[in-house]
C-alpha positions in Angstrom: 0.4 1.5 -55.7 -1.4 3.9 -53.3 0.6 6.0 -51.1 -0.6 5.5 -47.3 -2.0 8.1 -46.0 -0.2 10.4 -44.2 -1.9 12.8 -41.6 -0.5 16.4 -41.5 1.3 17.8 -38.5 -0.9 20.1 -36.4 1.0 23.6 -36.1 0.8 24.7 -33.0 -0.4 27.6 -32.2 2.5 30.3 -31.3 2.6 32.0 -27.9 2.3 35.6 -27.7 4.8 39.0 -26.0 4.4 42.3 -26.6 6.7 44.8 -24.9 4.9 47.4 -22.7 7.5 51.3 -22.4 7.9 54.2 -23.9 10.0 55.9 -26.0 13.4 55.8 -26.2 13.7 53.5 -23.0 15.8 51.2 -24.8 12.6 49.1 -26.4 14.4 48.4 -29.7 17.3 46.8 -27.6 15.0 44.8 -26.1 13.2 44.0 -29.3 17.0 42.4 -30.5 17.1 40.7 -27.5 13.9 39.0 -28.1 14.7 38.2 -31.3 18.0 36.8 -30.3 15.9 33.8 -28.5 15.4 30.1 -30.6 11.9 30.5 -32.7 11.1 33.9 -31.4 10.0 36.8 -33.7 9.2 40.0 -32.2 8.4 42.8 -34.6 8.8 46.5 -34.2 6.1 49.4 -33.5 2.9 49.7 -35.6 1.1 52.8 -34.0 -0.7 50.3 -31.4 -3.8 50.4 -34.1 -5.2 47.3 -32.1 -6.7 50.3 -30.0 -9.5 50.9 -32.6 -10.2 47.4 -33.0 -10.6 47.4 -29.4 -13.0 50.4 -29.6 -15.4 49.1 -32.1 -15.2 45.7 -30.5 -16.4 47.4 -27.4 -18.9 50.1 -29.3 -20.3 46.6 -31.3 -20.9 44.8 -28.1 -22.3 47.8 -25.7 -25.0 48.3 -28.8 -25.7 44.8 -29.7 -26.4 44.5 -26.1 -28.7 47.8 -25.5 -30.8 46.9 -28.9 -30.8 43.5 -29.7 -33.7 42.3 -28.5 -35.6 45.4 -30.1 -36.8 43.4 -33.1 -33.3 42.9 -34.5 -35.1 39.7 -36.3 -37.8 41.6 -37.7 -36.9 43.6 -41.4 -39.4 46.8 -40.2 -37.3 47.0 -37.0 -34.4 49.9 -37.4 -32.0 47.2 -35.6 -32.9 44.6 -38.4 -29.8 42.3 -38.7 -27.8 43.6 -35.3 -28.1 40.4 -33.4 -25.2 38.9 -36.5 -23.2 41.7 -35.6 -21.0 39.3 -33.1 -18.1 40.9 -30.6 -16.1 37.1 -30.9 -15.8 37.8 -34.6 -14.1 40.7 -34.3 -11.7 39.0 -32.2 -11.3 36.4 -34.3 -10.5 38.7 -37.5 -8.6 41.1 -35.5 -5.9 37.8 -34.5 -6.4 36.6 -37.9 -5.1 40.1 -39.2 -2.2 41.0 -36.3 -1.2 37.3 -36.6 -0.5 37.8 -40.6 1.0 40.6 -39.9 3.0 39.4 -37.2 4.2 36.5 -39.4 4.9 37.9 -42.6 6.8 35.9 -45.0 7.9 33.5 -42.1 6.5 30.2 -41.8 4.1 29.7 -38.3 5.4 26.0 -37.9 9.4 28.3 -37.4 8.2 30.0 -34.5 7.5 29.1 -30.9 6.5 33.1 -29.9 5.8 36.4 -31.9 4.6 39.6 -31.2 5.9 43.7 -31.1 7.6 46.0 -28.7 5.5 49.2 -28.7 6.0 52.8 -27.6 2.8 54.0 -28.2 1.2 52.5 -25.5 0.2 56.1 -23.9 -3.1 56.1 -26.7 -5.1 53.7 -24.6 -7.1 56.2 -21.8 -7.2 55.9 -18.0 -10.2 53.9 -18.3 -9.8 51.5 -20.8 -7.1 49.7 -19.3 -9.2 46.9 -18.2 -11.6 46.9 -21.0 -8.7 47.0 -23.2 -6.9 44.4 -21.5 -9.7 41.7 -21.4 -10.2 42.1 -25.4 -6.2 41.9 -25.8 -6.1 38.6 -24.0 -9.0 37.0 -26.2 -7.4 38.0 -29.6 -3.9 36.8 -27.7 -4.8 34.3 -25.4 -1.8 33.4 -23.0 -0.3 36.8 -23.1 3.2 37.9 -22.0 4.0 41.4 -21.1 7.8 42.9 -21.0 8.0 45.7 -19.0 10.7 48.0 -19.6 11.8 51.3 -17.6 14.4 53.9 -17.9 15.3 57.0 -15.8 12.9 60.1 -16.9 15.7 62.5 -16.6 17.9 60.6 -20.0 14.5 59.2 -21.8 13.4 62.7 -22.5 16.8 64.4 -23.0 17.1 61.9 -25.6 15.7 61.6 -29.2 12.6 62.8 -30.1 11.5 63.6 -26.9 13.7 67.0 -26.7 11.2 68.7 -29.2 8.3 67.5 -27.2 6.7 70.0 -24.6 8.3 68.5 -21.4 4.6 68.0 -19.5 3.4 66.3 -22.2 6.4 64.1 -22.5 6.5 63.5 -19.2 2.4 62.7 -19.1 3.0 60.2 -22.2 5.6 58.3 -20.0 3.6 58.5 -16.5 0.4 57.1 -18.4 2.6 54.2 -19.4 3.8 53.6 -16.5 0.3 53.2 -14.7 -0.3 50.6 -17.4 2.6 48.9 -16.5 1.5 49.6 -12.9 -1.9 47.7 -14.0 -0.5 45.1 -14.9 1.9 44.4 -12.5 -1.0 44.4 -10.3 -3.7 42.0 -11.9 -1.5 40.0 -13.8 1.7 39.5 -11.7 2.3 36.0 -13.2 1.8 37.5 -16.9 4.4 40.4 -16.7 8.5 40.5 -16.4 10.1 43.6 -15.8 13.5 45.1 -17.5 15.5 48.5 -16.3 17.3 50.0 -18.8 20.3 51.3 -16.2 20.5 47.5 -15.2 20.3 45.6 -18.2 23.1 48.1 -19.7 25.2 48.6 -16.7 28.8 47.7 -15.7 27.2 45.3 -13.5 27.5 42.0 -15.6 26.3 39.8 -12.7 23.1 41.9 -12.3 22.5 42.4 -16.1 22.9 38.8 -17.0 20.5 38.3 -13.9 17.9 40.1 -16.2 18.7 38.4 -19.4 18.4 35.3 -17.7 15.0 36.3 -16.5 14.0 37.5 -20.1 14.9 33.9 -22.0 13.4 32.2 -19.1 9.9 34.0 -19.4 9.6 33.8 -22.8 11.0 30.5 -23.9 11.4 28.4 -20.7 15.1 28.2 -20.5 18.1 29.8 -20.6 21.6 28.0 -20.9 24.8 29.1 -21.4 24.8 29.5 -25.4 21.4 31.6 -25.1 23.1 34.0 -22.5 26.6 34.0 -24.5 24.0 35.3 -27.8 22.3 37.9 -25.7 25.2 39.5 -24.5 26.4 39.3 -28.1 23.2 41.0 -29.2 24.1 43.9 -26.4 27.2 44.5 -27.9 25.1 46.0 -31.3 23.5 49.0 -31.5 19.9 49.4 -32.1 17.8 52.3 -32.8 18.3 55.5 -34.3 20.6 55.8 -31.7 22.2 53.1 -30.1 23.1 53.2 -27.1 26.4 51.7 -27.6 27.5 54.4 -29.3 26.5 56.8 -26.1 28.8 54.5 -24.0 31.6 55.0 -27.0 31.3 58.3 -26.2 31.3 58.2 -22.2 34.0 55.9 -22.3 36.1 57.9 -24.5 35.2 60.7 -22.0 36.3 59.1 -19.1 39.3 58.2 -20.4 40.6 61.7 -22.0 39.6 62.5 -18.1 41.7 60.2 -16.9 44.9 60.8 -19.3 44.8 64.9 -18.5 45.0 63.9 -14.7 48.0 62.2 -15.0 50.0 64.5 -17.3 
């Protein structure tokens, strides 16, 4: 007997966030966080190498566009084959390749978003941010952007960033921050902001305000069981080191502080 035919579920597409900070601002917290949500996948820092596919995306196009029409057709022109050099195809491969990447050994149809949390954020110059921005939104259309702060005083007394000239650290940071800045500006609707000091505080109504916010942006929602998970995930350390175990050590501070007082 023949088997009816049976059409095969469409996979749709995933969604896409990338977390926007710096350096030990608490990004690999957040990255837990993230992946604490229902069919969420957020991987970890890759060097932001999507920069130089942005670059010869942009050198391919500003060329193609200068000397195309100079007899690009023709086999005695010197531009003989540019016009199939096309800027869409690099966007294409270049999701085709982060996607993969992205994905791994886990199944697309498991997963609602995916992306990274990145630190290195600082490699893109003052004026690319636009240029960089439009190309980043083809190969991810529908973009979501964490942004994530900490005070500048603890982010480079912490870490790496103690052997790190203290201008340069400090010029590192500020040029993420004007990215974040950018796209706080032109994409107000695309971006969600975190603060480190808040989202680890003593202040549980405030920092469940923010993880709230996080689940909602992301996936939609956020009910009781999602919130009881993230403040689960808070409880673990992440990172080389986690910030849990500086509050250990400030708690176990305070309280040696406490018990001398009273003797």
């Amino acid at each position: 007997m023949r088997r009816p035919f049976r059409r095969a579920r469409a996979v749709k597409n995933p969604e896409f966030a990338f977390v926007v900070t710096y350096g030990r601002s608490g990004s690999t917290l957040v990255q837990g966080l993230l992946n604490s949500l229902p069919r969420t996948l957020m991987r970890g820092e890759n060097g932001l190498f999507v920069v130089h596919f942005f670059r010869a995306w942009e050198r391919a196009r500003t060329f193609r566009r200068k000397h195309v029409q100079h007899g690009s057709a023709n086999e005695t022109s010197a531009f003989y084959g540019l016009r199939e050099v096309k800027p869409a195809k690099i966007v294409a491969l270049t999701r085709q390749l982060l996607v993969s990447q992205m994905l791994g050994d886990v199944g697309r149809d498991e997963l609602d978003v995916i992306g990274f949390k990145e630190v290195a954020w600082h490699l893109i110059e003052t004026g690319e941010f636009e240029g960089f921005f439009t190309f980043f939104e083809q190969v991810f259309p529908g973009v979501k952007y964490v942004l994530n702060q900490r005070d500048h005083a603890a982010v480079t007394g912490s870490g790496f960033w103690q052997q790190r000239d203290p201008e340069e650290a400090l010029a590192e940071i500020h040029r993420v921050e004007e990215i974040q800045e950018f796209l706080r500006t032109t994409r107000p609707e695309k971006v969600v902001e975190l603060r480190y000091e808040i989202l680890t505080g003593e202040d549980q109504e405030a920092s469940g305000a923010q993880l709230r916010e996080l689940s909602e942006f992301i996936i939609g929602r956020c009910d009781d069981a999602i919130l009881e998970t993230l403040r689960e995930t808070m409880k673990t350390g992440h990172g080389p080191n986690p910030f849990v175990k500086s509050r250990g050590r400030r708690q176990a501070v305070r309280k040696g502080r406490r018990r001398r007082a009273s003797e």
